[in-house]
C-alpha positions as CSV (number, residue, x, y, z in Angstrom):
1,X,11.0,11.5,97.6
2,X,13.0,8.0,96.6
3,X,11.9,4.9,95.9
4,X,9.6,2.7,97.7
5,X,11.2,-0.5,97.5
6,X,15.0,-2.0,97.0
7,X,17.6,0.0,95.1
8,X,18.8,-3.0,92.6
9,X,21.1,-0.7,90.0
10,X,22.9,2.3,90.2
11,X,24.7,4.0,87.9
12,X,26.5,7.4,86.7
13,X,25.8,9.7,83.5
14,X,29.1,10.3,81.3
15,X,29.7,13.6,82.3
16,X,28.8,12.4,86.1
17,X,26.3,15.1,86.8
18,X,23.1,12.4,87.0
19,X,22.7,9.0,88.8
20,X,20.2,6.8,87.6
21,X,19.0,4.3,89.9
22,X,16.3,1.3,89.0
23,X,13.8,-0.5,91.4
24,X,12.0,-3.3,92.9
25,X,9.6,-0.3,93.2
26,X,9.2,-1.3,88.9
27,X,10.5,3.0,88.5
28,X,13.7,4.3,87.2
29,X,14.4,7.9,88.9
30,X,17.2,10.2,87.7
31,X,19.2,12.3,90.7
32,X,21.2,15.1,90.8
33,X,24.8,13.6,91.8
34,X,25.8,17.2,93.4
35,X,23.0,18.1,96.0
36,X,21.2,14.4,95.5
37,X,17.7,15.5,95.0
38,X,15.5,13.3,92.2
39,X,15.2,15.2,89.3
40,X,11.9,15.4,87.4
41,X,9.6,12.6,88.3
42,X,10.1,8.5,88.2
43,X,10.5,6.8,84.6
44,X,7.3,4.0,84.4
45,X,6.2,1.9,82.2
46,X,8.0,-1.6,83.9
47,X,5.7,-4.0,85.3
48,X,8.2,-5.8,87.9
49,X,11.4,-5.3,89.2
50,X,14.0,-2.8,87.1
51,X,16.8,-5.0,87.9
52,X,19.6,-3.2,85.5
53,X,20.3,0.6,84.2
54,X,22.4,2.1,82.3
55,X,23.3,5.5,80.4
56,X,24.4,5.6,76.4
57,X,27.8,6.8,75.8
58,X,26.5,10.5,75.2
59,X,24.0,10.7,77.9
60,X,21.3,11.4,76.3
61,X,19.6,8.1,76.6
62,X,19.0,5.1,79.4
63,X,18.3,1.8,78.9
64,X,16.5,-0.5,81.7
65,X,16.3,-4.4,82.3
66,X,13.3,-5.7,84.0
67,X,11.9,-8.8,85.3
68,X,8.9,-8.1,83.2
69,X,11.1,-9.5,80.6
70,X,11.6,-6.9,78.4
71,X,14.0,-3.7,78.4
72,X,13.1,-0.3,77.4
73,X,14.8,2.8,76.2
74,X,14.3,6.3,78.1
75,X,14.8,10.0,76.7
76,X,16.9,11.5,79.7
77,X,16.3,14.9,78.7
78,X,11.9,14.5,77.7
79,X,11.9,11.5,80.7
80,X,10.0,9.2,78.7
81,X,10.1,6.0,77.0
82,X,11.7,6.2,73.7
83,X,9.4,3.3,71.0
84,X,8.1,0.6,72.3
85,X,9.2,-1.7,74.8
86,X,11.9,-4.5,73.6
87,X,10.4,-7.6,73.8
88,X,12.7,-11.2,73.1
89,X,13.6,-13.0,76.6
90,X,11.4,-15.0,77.9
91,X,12.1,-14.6,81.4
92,X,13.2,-11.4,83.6
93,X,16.2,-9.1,81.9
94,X,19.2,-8.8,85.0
95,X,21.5,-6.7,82.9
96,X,21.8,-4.4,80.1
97,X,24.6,-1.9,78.6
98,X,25.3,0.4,75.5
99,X,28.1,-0.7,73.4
100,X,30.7,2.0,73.5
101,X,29.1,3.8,69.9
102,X,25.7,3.7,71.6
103,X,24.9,2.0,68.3
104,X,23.9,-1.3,70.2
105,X,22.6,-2.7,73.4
106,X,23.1,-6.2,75.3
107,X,21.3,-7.7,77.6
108,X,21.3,-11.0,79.5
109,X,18.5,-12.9,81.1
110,X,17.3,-15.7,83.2
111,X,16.3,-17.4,80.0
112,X,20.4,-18.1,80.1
113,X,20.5,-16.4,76.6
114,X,22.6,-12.9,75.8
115,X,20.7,-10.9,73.3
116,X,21.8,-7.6,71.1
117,X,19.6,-5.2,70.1
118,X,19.6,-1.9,67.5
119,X,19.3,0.9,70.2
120,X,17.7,2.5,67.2
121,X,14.8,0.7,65.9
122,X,15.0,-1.6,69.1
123,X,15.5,-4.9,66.8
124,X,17.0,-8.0,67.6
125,X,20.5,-8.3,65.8
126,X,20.6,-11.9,65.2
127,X,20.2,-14.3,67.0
128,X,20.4,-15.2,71.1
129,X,23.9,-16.1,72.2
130,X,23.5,-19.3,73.4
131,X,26.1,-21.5,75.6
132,X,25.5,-20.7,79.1
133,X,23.2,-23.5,81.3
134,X,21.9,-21.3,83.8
135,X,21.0,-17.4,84.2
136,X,22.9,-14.4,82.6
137,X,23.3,-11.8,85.6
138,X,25.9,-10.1,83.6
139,X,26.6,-8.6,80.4
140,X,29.0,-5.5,79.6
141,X,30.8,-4.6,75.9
142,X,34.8,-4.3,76.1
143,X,35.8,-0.7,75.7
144,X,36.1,-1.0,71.8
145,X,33.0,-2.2,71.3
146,X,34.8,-5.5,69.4
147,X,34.0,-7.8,72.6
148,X,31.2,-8.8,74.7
149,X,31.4,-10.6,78.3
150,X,28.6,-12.7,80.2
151,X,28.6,-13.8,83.8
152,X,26.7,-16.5,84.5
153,X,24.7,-19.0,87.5
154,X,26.7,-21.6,85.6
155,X,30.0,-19.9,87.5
156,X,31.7,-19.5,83.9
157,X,32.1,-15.9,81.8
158,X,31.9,-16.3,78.2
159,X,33.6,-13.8,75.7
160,X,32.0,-13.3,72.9
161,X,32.7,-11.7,69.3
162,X,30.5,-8.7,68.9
163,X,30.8,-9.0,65.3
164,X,30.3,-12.1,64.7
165,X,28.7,-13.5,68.2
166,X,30.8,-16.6,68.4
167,X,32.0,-17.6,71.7
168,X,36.1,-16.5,71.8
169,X,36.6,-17.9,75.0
170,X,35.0,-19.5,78.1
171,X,36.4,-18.5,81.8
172,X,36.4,-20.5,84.3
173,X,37.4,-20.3,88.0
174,X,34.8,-19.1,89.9
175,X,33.0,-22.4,92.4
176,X,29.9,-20.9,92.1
177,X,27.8,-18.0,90.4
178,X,29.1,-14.7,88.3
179,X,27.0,-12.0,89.2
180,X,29.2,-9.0,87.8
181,X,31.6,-9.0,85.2
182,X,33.4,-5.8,83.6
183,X,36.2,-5.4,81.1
184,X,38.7,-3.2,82.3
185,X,39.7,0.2,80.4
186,X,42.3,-1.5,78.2
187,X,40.1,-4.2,76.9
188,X,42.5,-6.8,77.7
189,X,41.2,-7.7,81.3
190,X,38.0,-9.1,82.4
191,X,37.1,-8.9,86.4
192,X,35.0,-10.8,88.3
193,X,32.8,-11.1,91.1
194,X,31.0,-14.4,92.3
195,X,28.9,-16.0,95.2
196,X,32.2,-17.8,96.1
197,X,33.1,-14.5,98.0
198,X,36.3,-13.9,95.8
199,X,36.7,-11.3,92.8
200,X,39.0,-12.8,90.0
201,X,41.0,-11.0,87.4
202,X,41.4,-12.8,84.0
203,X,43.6,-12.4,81.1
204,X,41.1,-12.0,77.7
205,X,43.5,-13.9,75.4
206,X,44.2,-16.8,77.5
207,X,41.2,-17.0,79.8
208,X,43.8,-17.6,82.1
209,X,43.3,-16.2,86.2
210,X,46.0,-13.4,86.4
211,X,44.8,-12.4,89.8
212,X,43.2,-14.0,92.7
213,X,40.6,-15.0,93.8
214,X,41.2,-12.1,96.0
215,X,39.8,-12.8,99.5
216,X,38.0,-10.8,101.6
217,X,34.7,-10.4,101.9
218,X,32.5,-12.5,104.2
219,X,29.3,-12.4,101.5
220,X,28.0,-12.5,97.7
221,X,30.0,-10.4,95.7
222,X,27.4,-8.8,93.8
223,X,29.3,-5.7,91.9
224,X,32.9,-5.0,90.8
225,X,34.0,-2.0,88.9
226,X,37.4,-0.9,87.9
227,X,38.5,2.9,88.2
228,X,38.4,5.3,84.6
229,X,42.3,5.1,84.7
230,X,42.1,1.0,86.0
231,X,44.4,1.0,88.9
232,X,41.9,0.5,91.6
233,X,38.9,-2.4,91.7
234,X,35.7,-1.6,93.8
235,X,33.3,-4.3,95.2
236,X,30.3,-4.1,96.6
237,X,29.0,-7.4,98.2
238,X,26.3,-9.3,100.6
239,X,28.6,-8.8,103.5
240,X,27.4,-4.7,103.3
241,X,30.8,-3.2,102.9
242,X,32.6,-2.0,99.5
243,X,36.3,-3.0,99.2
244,X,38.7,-1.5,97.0
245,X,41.7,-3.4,95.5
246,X,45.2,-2.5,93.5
247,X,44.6,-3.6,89.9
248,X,48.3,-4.3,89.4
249,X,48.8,-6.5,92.6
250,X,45.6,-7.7,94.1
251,X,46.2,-6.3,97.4
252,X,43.7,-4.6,99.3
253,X,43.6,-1.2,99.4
254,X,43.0,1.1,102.9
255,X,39.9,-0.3,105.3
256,X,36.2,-1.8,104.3
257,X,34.1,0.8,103.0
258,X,31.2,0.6,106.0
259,X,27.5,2.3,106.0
260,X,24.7,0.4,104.4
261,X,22.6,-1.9,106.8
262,X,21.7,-4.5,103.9
């Protein structure tokens, strides 16, 4: 009925009535988020791990990064690849995301390069973004589309230009390495989680910490997301537990979020 190996990505349709969830199992399957039962059968095509999915701003579409190097587009409705695999990185793909148009993807790699593609044709748009020394676990567009963030194993975020792909700034903070990083809803935040334990908050136009490292959590943070209307922070980390913080203040909100055994 699920999959048959480690749950690496998880993520929510736009309108929330689908999760899509990729694999060590190499297979992407779409649930139903009401009764959670899979819907239609697995997505293939991936030789290796599916280490990152994610949906296009009007559902319709996911896009999957793989440690078979390469990322490839799926027809949600049909469940099937859509063209031919993109093909670029030269080592395994550890996160992707639509830009906010669904005009453009972004991925970054272990080859410590960011790329962006046309989610159209599936071309490269220029060339890799180049700056970071060691592997890109994170990549995610700001909500306007006009910025791009990169977590890194180099414990440094880089914001970039999306038009233009030059670096804008270069956070650091963080004693060891990114492995999420997500604008929140007003573009003009950046959070963080690292290795270090800690989640940061940062301010775009300074690079500056604004909050934190908020302490807590006994393991890797390897996820942080900020709430639709960005008052709350959740992280999801090594330790097993989620935690959910107050944007504003930092402070920890209610108990640990227990349940999962790894």
């Amino acid at each position: 009925m699920g999959h048959s190996s480690s749950v690496v990505s998880v993520v929510y349709s736009p309108d929330g009535r689908f999760t899509a969830s990729g694999s060590a199992d190499h297979k992407i399957r779409l649930w139903d988020a009401e009764t959670g039962h899979p819907v239609g059968e697995p997505l293939q095509g991936h030789t290796d791990d599916v280490n990152s999915v994610a949906f296009s701003p009007d559902g319709k579409r996911i896009v999957s990064g793989s440690s078979d190097n390469t990322i490839r587009i799926w027809d949600v409705e049909r469940q099937r690849a859509v063209g031919s695999p993109l093909i670029g990185h030269d080592r395994g793909v550890l996160s992707v995301a639509f830009s906010p148009d669904g005009k453009r993807i972004v991925s970054g790699s272990a080859d410590r390069t960011v790329r962006i593609w046309d989610a159209e044709t599936g071309l490269a748009v220029g060339e890799p973004l180049r700056g970071h020394t060691d592997t890109v676990w994170s990549v995610a567009f700001s909500p306007d589309g006009s910025r791009i963030v990169s977590g890194s194993g180099d414990g440094t975020m880089r914001v970039w230009d999306g038009a233009t792909h030059e670096v804008v700034k270069v956070l650091k903070g963080h004693s060891n390495t990114v492995c999420s990083a997500v604008f929140t809803p007003d573009g003009k935040r950046v959070v963080s989680g690292s290795v270090d334990h800690t989640i940061r908050v940062w301010d775009v136009e300074s690079g500056e910490t604004v909050l934190g490292p908020l302490r807590g959590h006994e393991g890797w943070v390897y996820a942080v997301a900020v709430s639709p209307d960005g008052r709350y922070i959740a992280s999801g980390s090594r330790d097993k537990t989620v935690r959910l913080w107050d944007a504003s203040t930092g402070e920890p909100v209610g108990e640990p979020l227990r349940g999962h055994t790894d």
